[in-house]
C-alpha positions as CSV (number, residue, x, y, z in Angstrom):
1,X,21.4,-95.9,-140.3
2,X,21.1,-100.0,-139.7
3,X,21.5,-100.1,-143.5
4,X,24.6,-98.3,-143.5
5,X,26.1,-100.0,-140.3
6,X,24.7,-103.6,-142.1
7,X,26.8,-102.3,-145.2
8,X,29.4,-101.2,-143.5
9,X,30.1,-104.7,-141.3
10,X,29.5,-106.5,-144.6
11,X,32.5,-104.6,-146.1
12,X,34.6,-105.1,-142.7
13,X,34.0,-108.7,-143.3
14,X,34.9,-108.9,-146.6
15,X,38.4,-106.8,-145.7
16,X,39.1,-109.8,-143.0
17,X,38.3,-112.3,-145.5
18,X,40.8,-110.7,-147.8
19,X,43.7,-110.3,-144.7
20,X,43.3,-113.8,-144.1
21,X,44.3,-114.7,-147.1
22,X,47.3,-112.5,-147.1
23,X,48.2,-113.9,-143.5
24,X,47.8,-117.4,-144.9
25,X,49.8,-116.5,-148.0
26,X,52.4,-115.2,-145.7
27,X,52.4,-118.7,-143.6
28,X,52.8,-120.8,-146.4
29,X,55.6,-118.7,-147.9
30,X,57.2,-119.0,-144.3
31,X,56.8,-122.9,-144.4
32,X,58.9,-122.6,-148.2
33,X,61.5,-120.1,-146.8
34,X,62.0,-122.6,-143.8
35,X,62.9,-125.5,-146.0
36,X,64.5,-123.1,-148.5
37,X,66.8,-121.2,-146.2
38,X,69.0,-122.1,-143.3
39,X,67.7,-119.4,-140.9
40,X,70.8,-117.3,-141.1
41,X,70.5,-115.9,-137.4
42,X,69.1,-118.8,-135.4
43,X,72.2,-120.8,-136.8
44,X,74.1,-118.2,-135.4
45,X,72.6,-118.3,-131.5
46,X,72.7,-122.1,-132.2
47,X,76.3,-122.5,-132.8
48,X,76.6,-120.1,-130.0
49,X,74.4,-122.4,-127.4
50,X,76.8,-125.3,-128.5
51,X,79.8,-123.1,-127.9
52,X,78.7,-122.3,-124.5
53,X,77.9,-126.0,-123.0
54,X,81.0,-126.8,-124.2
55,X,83.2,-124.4,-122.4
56,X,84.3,-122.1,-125.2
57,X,84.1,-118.4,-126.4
58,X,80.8,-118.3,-128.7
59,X,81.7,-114.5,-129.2
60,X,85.4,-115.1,-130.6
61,X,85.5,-118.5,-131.9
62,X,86.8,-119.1,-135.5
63,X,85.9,-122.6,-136.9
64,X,88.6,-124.7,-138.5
65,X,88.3,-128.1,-140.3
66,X,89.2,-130.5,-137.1
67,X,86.0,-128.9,-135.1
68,X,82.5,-130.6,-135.3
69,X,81.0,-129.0,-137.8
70,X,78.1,-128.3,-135.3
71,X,80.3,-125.9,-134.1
72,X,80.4,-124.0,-137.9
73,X,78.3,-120.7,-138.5
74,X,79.4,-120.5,-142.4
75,X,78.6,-117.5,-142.6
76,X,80.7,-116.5,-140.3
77,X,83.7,-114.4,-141.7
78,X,87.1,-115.6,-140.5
79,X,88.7,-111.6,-140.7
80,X,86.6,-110.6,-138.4
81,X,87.3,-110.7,-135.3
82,X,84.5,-111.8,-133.9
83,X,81.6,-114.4,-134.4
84,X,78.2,-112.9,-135.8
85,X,76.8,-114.0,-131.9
86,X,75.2,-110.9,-131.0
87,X,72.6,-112.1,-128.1
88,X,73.9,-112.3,-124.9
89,X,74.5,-115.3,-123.2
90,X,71.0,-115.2,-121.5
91,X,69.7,-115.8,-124.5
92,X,72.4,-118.3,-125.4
93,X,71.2,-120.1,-122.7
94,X,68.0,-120.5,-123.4
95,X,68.6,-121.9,-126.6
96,X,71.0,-124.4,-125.0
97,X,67.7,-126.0,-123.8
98,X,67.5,-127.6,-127.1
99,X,71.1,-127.0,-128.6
100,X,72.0,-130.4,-129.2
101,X,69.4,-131.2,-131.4
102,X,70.5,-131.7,-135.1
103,X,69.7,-128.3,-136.3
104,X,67.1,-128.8,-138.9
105,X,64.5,-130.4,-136.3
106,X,65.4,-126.7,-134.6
107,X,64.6,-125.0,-137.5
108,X,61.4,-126.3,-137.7
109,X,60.7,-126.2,-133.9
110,X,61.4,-122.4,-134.2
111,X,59.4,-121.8,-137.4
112,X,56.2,-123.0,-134.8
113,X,57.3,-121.2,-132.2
114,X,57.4,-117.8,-134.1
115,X,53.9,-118.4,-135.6
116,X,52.6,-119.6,-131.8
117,X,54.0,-116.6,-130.4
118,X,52.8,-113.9,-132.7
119,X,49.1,-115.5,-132.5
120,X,49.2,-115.9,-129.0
121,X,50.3,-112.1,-128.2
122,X,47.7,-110.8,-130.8
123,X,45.1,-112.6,-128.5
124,X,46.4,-111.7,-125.1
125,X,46.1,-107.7,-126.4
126,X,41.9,-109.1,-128.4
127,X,40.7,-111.6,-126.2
128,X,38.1,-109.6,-124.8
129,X,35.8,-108.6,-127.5
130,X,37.0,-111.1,-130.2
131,X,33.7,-110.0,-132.4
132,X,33.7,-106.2,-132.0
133,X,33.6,-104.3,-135.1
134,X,36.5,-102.8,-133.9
135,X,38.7,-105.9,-132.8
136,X,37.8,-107.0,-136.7
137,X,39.7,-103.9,-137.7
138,X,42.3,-104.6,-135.5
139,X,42.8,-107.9,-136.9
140,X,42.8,-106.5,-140.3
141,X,45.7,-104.2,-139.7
142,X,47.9,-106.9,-138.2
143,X,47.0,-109.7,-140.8
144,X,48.1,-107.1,-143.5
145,X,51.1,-104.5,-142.0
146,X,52.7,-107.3,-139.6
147,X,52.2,-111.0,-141.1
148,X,51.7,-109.8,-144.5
149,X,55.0,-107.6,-144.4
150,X,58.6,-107.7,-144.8
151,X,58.8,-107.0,-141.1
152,X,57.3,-110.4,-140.3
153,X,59.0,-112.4,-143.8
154,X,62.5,-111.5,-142.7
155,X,62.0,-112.4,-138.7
156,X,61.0,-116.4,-139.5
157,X,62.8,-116.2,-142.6
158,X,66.1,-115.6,-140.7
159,X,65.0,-117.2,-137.4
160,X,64.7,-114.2,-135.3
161,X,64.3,-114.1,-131.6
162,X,62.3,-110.7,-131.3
163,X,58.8,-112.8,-131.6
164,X,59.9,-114.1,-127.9
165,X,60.3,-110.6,-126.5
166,X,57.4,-109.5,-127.5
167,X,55.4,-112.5,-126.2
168,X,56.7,-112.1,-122.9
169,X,55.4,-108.5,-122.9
170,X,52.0,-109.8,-124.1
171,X,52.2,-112.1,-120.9
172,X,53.1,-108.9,-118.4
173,X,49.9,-107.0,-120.0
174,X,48.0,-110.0,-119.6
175,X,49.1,-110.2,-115.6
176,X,49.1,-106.4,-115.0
177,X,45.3,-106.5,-116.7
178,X,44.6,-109.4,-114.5
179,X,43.2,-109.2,-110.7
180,X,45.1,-112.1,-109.6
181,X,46.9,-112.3,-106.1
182,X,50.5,-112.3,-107.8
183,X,49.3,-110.4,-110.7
184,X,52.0,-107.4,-110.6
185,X,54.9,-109.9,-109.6
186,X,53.8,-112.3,-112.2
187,X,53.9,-109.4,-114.7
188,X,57.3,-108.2,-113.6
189,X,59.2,-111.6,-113.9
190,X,58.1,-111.1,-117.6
191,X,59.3,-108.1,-118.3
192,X,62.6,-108.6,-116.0
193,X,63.3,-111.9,-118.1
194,X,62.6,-110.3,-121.4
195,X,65.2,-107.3,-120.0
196,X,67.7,-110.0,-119.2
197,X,67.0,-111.0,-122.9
198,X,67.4,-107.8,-124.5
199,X,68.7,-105.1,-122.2
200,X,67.3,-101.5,-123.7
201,X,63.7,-103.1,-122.2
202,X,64.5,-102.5,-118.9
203,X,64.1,-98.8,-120.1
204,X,60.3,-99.6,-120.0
205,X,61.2,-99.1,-115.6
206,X,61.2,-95.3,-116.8
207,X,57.2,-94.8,-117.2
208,X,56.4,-97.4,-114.3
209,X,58.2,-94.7,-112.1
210,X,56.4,-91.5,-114.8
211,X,53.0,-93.7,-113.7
212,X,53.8,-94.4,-110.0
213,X,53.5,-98.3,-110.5
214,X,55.7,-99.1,-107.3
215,X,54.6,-102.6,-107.2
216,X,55.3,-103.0,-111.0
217,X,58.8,-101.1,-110.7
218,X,59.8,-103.2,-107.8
219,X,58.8,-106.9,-109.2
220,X,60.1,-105.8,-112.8
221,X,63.5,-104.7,-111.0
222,X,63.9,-107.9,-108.3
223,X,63.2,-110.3,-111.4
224,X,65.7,-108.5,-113.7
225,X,68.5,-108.5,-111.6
226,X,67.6,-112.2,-110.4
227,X,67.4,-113.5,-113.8
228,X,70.8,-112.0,-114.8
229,X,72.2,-113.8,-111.5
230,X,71.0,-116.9,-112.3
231,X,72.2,-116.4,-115.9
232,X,75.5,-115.7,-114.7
233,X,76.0,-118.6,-112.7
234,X,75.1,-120.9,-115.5
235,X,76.8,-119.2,-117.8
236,X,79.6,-118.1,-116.6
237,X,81.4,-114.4,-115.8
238,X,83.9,-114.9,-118.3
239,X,81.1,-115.5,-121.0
240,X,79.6,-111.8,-120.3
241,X,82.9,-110.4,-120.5
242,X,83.6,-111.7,-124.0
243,X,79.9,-110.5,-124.9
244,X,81.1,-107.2,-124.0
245,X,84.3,-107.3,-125.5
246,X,82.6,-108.5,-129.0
247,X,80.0,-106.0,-128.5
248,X,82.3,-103.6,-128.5
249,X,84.3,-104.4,-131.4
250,X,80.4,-104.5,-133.1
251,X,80.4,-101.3,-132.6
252,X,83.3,-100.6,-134.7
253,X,82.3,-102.6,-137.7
254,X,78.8,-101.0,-137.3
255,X,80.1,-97.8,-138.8
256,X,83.0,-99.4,-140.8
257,X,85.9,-97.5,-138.2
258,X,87.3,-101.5,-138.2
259,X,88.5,-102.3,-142.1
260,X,88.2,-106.2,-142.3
261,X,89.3,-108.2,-145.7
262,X,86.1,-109.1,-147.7
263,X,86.1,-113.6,-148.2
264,X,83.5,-115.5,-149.8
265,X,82.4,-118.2,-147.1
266,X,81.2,-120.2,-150.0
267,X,84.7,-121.6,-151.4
268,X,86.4,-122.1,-147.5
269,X,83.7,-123.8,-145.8
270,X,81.9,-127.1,-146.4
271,X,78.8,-126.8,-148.9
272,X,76.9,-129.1,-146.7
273,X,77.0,-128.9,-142.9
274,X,75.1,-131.2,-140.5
275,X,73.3,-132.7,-143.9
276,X,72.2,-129.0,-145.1
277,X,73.4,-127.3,-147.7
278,X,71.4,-123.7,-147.2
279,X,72.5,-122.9,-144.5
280,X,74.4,-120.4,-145.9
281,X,71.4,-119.2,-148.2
282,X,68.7,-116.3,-147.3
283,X,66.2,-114.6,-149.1
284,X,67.9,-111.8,-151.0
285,X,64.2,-110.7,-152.4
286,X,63.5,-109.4,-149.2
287,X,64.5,-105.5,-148.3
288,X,67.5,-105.4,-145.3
289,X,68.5,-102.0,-144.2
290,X,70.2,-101.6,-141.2
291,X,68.5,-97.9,-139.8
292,X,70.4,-97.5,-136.5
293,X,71.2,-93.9,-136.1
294,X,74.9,-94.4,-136.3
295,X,75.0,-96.5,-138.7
296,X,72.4,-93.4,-141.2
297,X,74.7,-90.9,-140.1
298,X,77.6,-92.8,-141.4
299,X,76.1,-93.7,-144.9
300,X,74.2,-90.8,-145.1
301,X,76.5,-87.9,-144.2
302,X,79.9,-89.9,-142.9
303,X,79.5,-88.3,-139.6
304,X,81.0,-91.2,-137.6
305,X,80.1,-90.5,-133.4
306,X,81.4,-92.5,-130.8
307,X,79.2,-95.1,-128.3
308,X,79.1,-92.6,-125.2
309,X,77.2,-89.8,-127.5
310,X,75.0,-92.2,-128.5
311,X,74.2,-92.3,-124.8
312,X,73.8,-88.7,-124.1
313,X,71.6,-88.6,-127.2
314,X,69.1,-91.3,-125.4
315,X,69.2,-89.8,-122.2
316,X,68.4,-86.1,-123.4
317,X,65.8,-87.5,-125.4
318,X,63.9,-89.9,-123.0
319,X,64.5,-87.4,-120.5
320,X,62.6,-84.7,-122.9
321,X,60.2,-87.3,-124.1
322,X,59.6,-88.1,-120.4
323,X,59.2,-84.7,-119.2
324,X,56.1,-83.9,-121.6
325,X,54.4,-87.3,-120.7
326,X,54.3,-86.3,-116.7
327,X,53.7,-82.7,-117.7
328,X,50.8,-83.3,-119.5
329,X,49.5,-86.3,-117.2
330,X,49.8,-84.5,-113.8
331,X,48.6,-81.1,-115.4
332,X,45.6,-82.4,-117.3
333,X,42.5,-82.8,-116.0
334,X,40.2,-84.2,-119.1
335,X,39.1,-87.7,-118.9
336,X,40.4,-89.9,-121.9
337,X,39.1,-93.2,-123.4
338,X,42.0,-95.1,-122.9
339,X,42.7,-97.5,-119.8
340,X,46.0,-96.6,-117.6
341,X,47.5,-99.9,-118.7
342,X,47.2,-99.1,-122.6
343,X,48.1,-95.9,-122.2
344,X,51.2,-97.4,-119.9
345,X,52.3,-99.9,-122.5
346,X,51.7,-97.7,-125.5
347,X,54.2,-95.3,-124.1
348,X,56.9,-98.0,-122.6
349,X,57.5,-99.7,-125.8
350,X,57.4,-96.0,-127.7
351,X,60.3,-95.7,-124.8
352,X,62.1,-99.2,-126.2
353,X,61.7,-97.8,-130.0
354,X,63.1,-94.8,-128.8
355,X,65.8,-96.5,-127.8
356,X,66.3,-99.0,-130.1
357,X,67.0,-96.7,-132.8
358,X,69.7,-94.9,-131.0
359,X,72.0,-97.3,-129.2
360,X,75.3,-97.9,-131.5
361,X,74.1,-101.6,-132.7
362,X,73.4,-103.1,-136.3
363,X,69.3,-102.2,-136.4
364,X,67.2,-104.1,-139.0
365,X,63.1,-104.2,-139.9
366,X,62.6,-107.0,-138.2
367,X,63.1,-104.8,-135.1
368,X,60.2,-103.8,-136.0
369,X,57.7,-106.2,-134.7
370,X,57.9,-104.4,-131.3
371,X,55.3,-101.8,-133.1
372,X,52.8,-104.4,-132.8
373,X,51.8,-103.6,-129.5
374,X,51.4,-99.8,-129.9
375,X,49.5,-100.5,-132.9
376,X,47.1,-102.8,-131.1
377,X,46.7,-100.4,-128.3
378,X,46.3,-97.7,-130.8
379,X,43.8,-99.0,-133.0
380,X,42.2,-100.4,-129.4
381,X,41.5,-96.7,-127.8
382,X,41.8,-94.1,-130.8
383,X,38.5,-92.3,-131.5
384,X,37.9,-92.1,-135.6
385,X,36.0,-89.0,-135.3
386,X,38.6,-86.8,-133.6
387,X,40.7,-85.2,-136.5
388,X,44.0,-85.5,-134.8
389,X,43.6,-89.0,-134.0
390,X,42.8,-89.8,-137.6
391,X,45.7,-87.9,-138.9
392,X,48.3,-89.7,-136.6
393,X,46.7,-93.1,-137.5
394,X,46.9,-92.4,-141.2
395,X,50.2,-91.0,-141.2
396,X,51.4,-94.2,-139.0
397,X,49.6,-96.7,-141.7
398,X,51.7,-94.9,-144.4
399,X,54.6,-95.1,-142.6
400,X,54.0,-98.9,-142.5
401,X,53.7,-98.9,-146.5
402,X,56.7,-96.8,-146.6
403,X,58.6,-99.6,-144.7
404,X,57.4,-102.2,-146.8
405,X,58.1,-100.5,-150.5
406,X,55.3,-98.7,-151.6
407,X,57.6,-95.5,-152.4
408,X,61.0,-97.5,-153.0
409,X,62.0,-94.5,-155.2
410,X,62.5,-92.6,-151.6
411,X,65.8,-92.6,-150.7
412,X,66.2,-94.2,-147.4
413,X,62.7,-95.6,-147.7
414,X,62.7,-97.8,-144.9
415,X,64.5,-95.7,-142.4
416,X,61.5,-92.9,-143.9
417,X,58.9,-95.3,-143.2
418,X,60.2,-96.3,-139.5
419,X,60.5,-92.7,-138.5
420,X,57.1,-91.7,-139.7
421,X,55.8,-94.8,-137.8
422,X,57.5,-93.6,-134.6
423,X,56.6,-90.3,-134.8
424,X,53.4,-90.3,-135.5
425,X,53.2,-92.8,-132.3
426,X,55.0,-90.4,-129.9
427,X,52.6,-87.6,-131.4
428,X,49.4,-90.0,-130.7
429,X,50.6,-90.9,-126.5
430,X,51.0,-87.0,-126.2
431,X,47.4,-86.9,-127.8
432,X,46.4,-89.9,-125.5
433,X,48.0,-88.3,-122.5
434,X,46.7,-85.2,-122.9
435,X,43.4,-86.5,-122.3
436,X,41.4,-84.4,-124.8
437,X,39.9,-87.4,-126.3
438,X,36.5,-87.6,-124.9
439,X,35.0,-90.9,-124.0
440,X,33.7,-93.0,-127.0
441,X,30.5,-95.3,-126.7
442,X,31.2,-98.7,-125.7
443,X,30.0,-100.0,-128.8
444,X,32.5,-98.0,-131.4
């Protein structure tokens, strides 16, 4: 038996040797891609910042050659009605903090930042038991299925701002797992400031009320609603009301309902702007789906639904979703091997995926780095030997090579590969919650 386990870490260690490499390959093809690219999306919330401290519409504005060309998205279409700004101005104001910057410094300042982020949240969640056989496997899956995937090329490639969100949820595990004095409220601010961010998180209120975390539901709530004030103020009421109002009109060219004239951005706006001339470049070698529900039914069987059923669709299903998760945690009475705050997170960001799929918005696999905290938390608690653990996991890893090409004869591979992934997740918290996982030896 110490032969095989001797064996056994041997090959572990070998596996991390090789996802290391893939990780590193992975960073030094996101060091080309920044110099190679412009960072298609972060220009966009860049421009937008600028818009904002100046006083004008970052959701409407259409760039014309007597404006700074700090001002110019190029890829920014001029028959559509609206700019390609799609964060609220919560996040416009953050990035104001460093706005006025000439924008390739920015590019590079967010190209670290991305990289910090995504190590620093994969500690937070590993910290504890950095050289346990099973924080090695851990590390393996993430090196290979987030930094060595398409999920994770396309996010720095493009500049994406879901890294941040993701972070700040590290932070509110870290707080919530903490026994500090301010613990809970510290958690809360991050989770209320990451809703202000992006709002479908504040869905994550739903199992802190399923759990009967009142100091958690209260703290997430005050700091929610006082970081949208404060944004507010900075930013302006009329600024959220054009957010809206674009948002809306997103909608629309989501499923195509709004025709616009096609126009190559190439031959109307300057070649070089702000002494770059990729800024209208991106990496066309790396797969882009957009896999919102509206936007599948509408490719996939022109079935073209409005906003507000997309709304009764989330409610019946978080409401159906939420329903099993208090049946089966006030009903059970087995003990499982996972801690309340795992079991907590693993179903609130299930909540967020849940969500994120449905809402009427443009939905892309970089979206996709949210699943790398229920993986964590998966691979964290799930017992090898029980068979219907085992299943889920392997069916979730596959979904995972689904995403990132293995079968690209599928149709709809990617949307395939999500799905599988968040189903076989929702399948593994009724599993977890169920509590018919005995409890594995500290040493597994």
């Amino acid at each position: 038996m110490q032969i095989n386990q001797k064996h056994l870490n041997k090959f572990v260690n070998i596996l991390l040797v090789f996802a290391l490499i893939i990780a590193l390959l992975g960073f030094v093809t996101d060091i080309r891609n920044t110099f190679k690219f412009g960072g298609i999306d972060l220009r966009n919330r860049v421009v937008g910042a600028r818009l904002l401290t100046k006083g004008l519409d970052p959701y409407h504005f259409k760039w014309t050659p007597s404006d700074d060309q700090r001002l110019l998205d190029p890829l920014d279409w001029p028959t559509i009605p609206v700019t390609r700004t799609t964060v609220n101005p919560s996040v416009l104001l953050f990035h104001s903090l460093f706005a006025n910057l000439p924008y390739f410094p920015q590019r590079i300042i967010w190209f670290v930042i991305q990289w910090f982020c995504l190590i620093a949240s994969v500690f937070i969640f590993i910290k504890n038991n950095l050289h346990d056989f099973r924080t090695k496997s851990i590390l393996i899956s993430i090196l290979i299925f987030i930094c060595g995937s398409s999920i994770w090329r396309i996010h720095v490639d493009v500049g994406q701002f879901y890294i941040i969100l993701v972070f700040l949820l590290a932070l509110a595990y870290q707080f919530f797992s903490s026994k500090i004095k301010y613990g809970n409220a510290l958690g809360g601010f991050c989770i209320g400031l990451a809703a202000c961010f992006r709002f479908p998180l504040i869905i994550m209120v739903l199992p802190m009320i399923i759990f009967k975390k009142v100091k958690m539901l209260t703290a997430t709530l005050l700091s929610f609603f006082f970081c949208l004030v404060v944004s507010i103020l900075f930013t302006g009421l009329p600024a959220w009301q054009n957010y809206f109002s674009a948002m809306a009109t997103n909608g629309k060219l989501n499923i195509e309902s709004l025709k616009v004239d096609g126009v190559d951005v190439k031959k109307i706006f300057p070649k070089i702007v702000e002494g770059m001339n990729n800024l209208q470049d991106f990496n066309g070698g790396i797969p882009n789906s957009n896999s919102s529900l509206q936007f599948f039914l509408k490719d996939s069987l022109s079935l073209q639904l409005e906003s507000k059923y997309f709304v009764i669709i989330i409610a019946t299903i978080l409401l159906i979703y939420s329903f099993i998760i208090y049946q089966y945690r006030n009903n059970s009475n087995n003990k499982t091997n996972i801690k309340e705050i795992d079991l907590f997170f693993f179903i609130s960001i299930i909540n967020v995926l849940i969500v994120d799929y449905l809402i009427p918005a443009p939905r892309h696999v970089y979206n996709n780095l949210f699943y790398l905290i229920p993986l964590i938390l998966l691979l964290k608690n799930m017992n090898p030997f029980n068979t219907q653990m085992l299943s889920c996991t392997m069916l979730m890893f596959i979904g995972f090579l689904t995403l990132n090409g293995m079968f690209a004869w599928l149709p709809y591979e990617i949307q395939v590969g999500e799905f599988i992934m968040l189903g076989s997740m929702i399948l593994m918290s009724v599993i977890f919650i169920k509590g018919s996982i005995p409890i594995l030896p500290k040493k597994l």
